[in-house]
N, C-alpha and C positions, 0 to 999 in steps of 0.2 A: 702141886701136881695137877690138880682141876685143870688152875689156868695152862697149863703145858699141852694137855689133853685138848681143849680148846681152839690151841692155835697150829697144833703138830698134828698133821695126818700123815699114815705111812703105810707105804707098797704092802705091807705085809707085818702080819701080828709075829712080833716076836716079845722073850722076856726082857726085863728091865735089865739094862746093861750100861755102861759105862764107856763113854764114847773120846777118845782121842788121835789126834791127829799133830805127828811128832815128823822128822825126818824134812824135808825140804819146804814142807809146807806150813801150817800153825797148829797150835795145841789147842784142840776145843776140847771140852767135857760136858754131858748130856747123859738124863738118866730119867727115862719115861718111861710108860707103861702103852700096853697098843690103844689105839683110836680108830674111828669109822672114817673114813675117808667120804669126804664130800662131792658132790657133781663138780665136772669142771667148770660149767655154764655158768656158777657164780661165782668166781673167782677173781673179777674184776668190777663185780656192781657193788663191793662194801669196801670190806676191810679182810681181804680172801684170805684162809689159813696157808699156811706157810709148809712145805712139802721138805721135809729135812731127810738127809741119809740116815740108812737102818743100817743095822749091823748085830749080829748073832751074839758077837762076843766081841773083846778089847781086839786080840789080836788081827781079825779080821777087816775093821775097821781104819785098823792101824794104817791095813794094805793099801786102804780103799779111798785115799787122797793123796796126793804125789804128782809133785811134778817132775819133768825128766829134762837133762841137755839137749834132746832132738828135738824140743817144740822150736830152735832156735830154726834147726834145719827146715822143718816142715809149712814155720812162717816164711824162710827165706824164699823157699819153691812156689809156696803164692804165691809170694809180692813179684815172680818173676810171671808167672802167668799172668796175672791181671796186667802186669805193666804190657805184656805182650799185647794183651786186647786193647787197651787202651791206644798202642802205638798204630795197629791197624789202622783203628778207627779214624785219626787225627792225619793218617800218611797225606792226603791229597788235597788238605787244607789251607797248607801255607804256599800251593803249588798248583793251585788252579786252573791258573791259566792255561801254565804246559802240561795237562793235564787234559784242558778241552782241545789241545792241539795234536796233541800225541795219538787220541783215542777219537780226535774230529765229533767232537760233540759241541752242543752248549753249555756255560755254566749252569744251568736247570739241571742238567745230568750231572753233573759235576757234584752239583746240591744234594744231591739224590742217596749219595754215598754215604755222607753222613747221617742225613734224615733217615736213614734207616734202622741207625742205630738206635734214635729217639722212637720213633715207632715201635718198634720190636723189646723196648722194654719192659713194659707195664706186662705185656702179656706174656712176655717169656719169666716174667718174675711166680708167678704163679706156680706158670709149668718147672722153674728152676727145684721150688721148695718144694712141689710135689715130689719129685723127683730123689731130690735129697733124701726127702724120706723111703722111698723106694728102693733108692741103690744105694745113697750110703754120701756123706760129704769125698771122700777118696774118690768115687768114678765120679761124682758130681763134677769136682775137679778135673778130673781127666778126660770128661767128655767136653767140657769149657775147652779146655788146652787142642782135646782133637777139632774141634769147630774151628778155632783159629787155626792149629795146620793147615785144614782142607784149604779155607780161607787164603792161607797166603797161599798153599798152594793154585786156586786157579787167578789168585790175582796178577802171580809170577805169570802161568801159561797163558793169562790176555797179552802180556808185549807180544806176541807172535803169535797166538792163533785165538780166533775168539773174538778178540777186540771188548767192546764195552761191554755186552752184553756177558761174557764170562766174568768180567771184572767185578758187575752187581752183581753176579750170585756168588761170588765170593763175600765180597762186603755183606751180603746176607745172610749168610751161612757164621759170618762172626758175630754178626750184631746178635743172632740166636742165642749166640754162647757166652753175649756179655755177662748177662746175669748171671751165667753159673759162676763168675769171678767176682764181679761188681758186689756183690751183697755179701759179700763174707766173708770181710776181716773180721765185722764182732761176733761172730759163728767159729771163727777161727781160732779169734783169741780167746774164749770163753772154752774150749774144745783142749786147748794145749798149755793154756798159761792158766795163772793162781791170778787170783785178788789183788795182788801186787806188782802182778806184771801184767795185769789184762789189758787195763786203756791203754797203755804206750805201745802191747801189742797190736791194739783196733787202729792206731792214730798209723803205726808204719805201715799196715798193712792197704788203708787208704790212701797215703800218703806215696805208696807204691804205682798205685794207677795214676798218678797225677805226674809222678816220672818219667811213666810211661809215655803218656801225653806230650812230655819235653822231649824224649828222647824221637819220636813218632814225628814233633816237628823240626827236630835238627836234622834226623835222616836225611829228608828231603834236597836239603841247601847243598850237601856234600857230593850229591849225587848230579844234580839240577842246576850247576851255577852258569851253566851257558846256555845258550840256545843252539849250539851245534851240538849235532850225533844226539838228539833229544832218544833216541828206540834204547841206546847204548846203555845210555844213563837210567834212564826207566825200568831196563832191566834189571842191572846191575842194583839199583836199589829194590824191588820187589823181591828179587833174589836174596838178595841179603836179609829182610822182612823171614823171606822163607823160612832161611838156615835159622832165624834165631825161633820162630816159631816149632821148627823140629828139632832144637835142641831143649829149648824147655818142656814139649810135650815127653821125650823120652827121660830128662829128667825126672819129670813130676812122675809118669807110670813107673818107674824102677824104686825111686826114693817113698812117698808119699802113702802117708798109713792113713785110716780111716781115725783113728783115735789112741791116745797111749794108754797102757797097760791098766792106768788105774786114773779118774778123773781128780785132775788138777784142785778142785775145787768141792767145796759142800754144796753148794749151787749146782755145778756140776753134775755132781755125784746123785741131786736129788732128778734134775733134768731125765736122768738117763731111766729112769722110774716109770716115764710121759711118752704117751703116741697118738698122736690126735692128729685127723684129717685136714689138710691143709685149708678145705674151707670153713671148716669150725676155727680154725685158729684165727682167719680172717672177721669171722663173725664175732670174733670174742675181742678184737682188736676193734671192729669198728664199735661195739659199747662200751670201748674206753677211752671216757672222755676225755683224760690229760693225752692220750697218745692221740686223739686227733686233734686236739689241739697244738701239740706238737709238728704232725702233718700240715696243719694249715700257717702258722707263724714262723719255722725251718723250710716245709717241705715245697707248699706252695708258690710262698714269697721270698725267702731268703736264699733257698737253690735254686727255684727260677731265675731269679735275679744274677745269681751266680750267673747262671749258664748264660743269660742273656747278656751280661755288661762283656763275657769271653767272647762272644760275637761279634757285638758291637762296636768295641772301645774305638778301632779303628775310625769306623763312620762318626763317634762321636769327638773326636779331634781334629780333623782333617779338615774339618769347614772352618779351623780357627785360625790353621795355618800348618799344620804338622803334618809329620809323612810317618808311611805306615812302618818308616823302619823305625819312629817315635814309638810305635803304639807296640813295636817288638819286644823294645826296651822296655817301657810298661809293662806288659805283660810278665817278660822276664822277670823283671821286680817284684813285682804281684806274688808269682809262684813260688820265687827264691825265699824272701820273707818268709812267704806262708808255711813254706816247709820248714826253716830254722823254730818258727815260732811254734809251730803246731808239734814239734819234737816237746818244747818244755812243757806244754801245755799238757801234755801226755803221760810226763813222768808227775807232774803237779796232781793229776786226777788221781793219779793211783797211790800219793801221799796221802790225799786229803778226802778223794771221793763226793765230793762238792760238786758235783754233776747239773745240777739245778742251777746254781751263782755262778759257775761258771758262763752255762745259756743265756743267761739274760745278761754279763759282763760282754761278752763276743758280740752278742747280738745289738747292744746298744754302739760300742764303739762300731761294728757293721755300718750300722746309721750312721753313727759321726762321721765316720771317715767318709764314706762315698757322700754325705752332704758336703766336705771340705772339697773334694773331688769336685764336683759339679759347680759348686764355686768360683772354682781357681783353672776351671777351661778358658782360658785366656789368650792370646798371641806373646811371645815371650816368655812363658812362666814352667819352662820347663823342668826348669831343677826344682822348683815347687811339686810339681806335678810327676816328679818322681820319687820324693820324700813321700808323699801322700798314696802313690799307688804303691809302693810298701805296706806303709802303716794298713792302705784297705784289707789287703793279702794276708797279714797277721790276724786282721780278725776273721775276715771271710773265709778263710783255708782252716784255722783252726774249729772255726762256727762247726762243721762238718760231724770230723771225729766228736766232737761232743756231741754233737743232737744224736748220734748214730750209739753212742751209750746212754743217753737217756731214754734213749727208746726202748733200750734192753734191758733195762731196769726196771722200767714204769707198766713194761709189756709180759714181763718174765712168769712162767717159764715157755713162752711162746717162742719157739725159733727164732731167733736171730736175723738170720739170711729174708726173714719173710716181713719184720719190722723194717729191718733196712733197707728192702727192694720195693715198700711202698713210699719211705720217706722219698730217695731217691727220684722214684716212678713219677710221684708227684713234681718233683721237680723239673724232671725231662720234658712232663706235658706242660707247666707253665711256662717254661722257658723259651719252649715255642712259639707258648700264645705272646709273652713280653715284647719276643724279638721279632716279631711281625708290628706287633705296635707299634714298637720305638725305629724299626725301619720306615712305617707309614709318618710318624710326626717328624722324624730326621728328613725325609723327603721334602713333607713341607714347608720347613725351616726357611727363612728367607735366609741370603746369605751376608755373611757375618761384619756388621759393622761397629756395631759398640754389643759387649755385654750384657745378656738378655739371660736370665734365667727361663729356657725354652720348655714347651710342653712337654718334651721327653723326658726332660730333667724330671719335672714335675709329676711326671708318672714314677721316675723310679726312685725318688726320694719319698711320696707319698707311698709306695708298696712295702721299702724300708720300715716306713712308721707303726702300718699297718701289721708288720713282721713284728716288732718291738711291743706294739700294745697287746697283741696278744699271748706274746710270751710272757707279758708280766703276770698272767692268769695263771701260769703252767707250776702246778704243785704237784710233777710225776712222784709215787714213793717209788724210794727204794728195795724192790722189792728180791730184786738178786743179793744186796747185803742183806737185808732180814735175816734172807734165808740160809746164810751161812754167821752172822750173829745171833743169831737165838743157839747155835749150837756152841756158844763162849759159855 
């Protein structure tokens, strides 16, 4: 009983009771006596006590973990807002050109649209999680969803009045809103789903924005496949952008509840206990040392890189001999894989809970593959070079959802939304510094005569390594299981 007193602190003294959790959820049992509750400040510099759900009595308890049929509903209505943000963001990418045509710009302006969205993330992640706490994950949601209406709506009224300059303050007005979507599938799935369906919730919920992102650049083609009546078609696709961004926003305000009736989880349940200012959480985040380690080995180099090779790939095949409707097919391959693979990888986490072996499994094939990658850029070797930008996709796509629960484990009970919008954050700023790089060494690349392992390579295979050796350091605990195994 000592040691239980030791490691259990709780909301509030009650008497010693008998604690179970029967009905859709698991059977724990727990029988302590009250304890003093610790600062939060040291929570993360030892071996921090462990914050389990109270309960008066059996039957109250009883009530007070459950999960419900609607968390299916309430993750579907994210996954369709986030994919909406995502689809914004990506519309004018694959379409540049008519784009600087349509709107008589540069592509510098062109650029601009999307760099806004990298800009505006780091600091809107802040203001997301403040925020959250404020009004609530449900408006948080909802003001995400409204930011992309306005969004489509003035990017739809640039074909015809406004021109560019309505069209950025649209695209800025969503980049604002990414982060209320971007950061919170594991806020989401910790919020509506059990232990047992949590990762595969985090993994679709990510894996939703990434659709978005397909679907954002197939729009375009269907709208855009000629160069006549360019005003027609522009519209007819922004418009259509619109209708799906005001049909999700009225979705998510009518359906979308703040949280169900009774928390999913003992983790959960204990969460719900905690209210700490968003820059204390970040203070408490940056003295822990596995989660910046995690930041620097995932968030820096391994989603930089991410972000960087989705820019690039293009410019890095083309000198060899290939066209960019190659580098489409890449891509495609890239994404399709990575979503097949990151599904299994999803329901595997939440057998096994291997969260660690899993990061350093991802992370090293990361490396393999894109060294096989870099390799076999060659003239001819296409059907090579499409085996292989698969196999990248598998690991790189699933690499994600896992760092994004490691985080949440090793950071817990720290929000969610506020762990993954600085792994992220991270990523978006280096991905920029990458793809400035590997723009400058691809420039001065002499042109292609025999097989040269180039300095770009060189940088992005060395960033890989740099990603990989630091992760072999990374010994996040588990500290979300604990806290729902110490009540077995």
């Amino acid at each position: 009983m000592a040691n239980i007193q030791e490691d259990i602190f709780m909301a509030e003294n009650y008497s010693g009771s008998e604690l179970r959790i029967t009905d859709e959820a698991m059977e724990l049992n727990l029988s302590t006596t009250p304890a003093e509750t610790p600062l939060l400040d040291d929570l993360f510099l030892a071996d921090p006590p462990i914050l389990l759900p109270v309960a008066d009595d059996e039957e109250s308890f009883l009530q007070s973990v459950k999960v419900y049929r609607e968390r299916w509903l309430m993750l579907g209505l994210f996954c369709g807002s986030t994919a909406t943000s995502a689809m914004l963001w990506i519309t004018f990418a694959p379409i540049a050109s008519l784009t600087q045509i349509f709107y008589g710009v540069s592509s510098n302006y062109v650029n601009a649209l999307s760099i806004v969205y990298m800009a505006a993330y780091m600091p809107m992640t802040v203001v997301s999680s403040w925020s959250f706490q404020r009004i609530g994950m449900r408006n948080g949601i909802i003001l995400g969803s409204a930011l992309n209406f306005i969004s489509a709506l003035l990017r739809f009224l640039s074909t015809f009045m406004g021109g560019y300059p309505v069209l950025l303050v649209g695209q800025i007005l969503g980049a604002l809103g990414q982060p209320f979507l971007t950061n919170l599938p594991a806020k989401m799935a910790s919020v509506w789903f059990g232990s047992e369906e949590r990762d595969l919730a985090c993994v679709l919920g990510f894996l939703a924005n990434l659709m978005g992102t397909a679907i954002g650049s197939a729009l375009p083609v269907l709208f855009t496949y000629t160069h006549d009546h360019q005003s027609i078609h522009m519209f007819g696709l922004l418009l259509t952008e619109f209708i799906i961004a005001m049909g999700v926003l009225v979705l998510v305000a009518l359906f979308v509840k703040e949280k169900p009736l009774t928390p999913p989880s003992a983790s959960e349940s204990n969460r719900q206990h905690e209210g700490h200012a968003v820059m204390q959480e970040i203070q408490i985040l940056l003295k822990n040392k596995d989660f910046m380690l995690l930041v620097l080995s995932v968030g820096v180099f391994a989603f930089g890189l991410t972000n960087c090779l989705v820019t690039v790939l293009e410019q890095l095949i083309t000198p060899v001999g290939y066209t960019s409707d190659d580098a489409s097919l890449f891509s495609g391959l890239t994404i399709t894989c990575g979503i097949i693979c990151s599904v299994f990888v999803g329901v595997a986490l939440d057998k096994t809970h291997r969260y660690n072996e899993f990061l350093k499994v991802t992370l090293c094939a990361f490396a393999f593959s894109l060294l096989l990658l870099l390799l076999s850029i060659r003239p001819n070797n296409r059907v090579l070079l499409y085996i292989l930008s698969g196999f990248m996709g598998m690991s790189m796509i699933s690499l994600m959802p896992v760092a994004l629960e490691c985080a949440c484990e090793t950071t817990y009970p720290i929000s969610e939304d506020l762990s993954s919008g600085i792994l992220l954050s991270a990523g978006q700023i280096s991905g920029i510094v990458y793809t400035l790089c590997v723009n400058i060494l691809i420039d001065r690349q002499p042109d292609y005569v025999h097989y040269k392992f180039e300095k770009s390579y060189v940088l992005l295979f060395t960033s890989t390594l740099a990603s990989v050796t630091i992760g072999y350091f990374y010994r996040g605990k588990y500290r979300r299981l604990e806290a729902e195994e110490r009540t077995d």
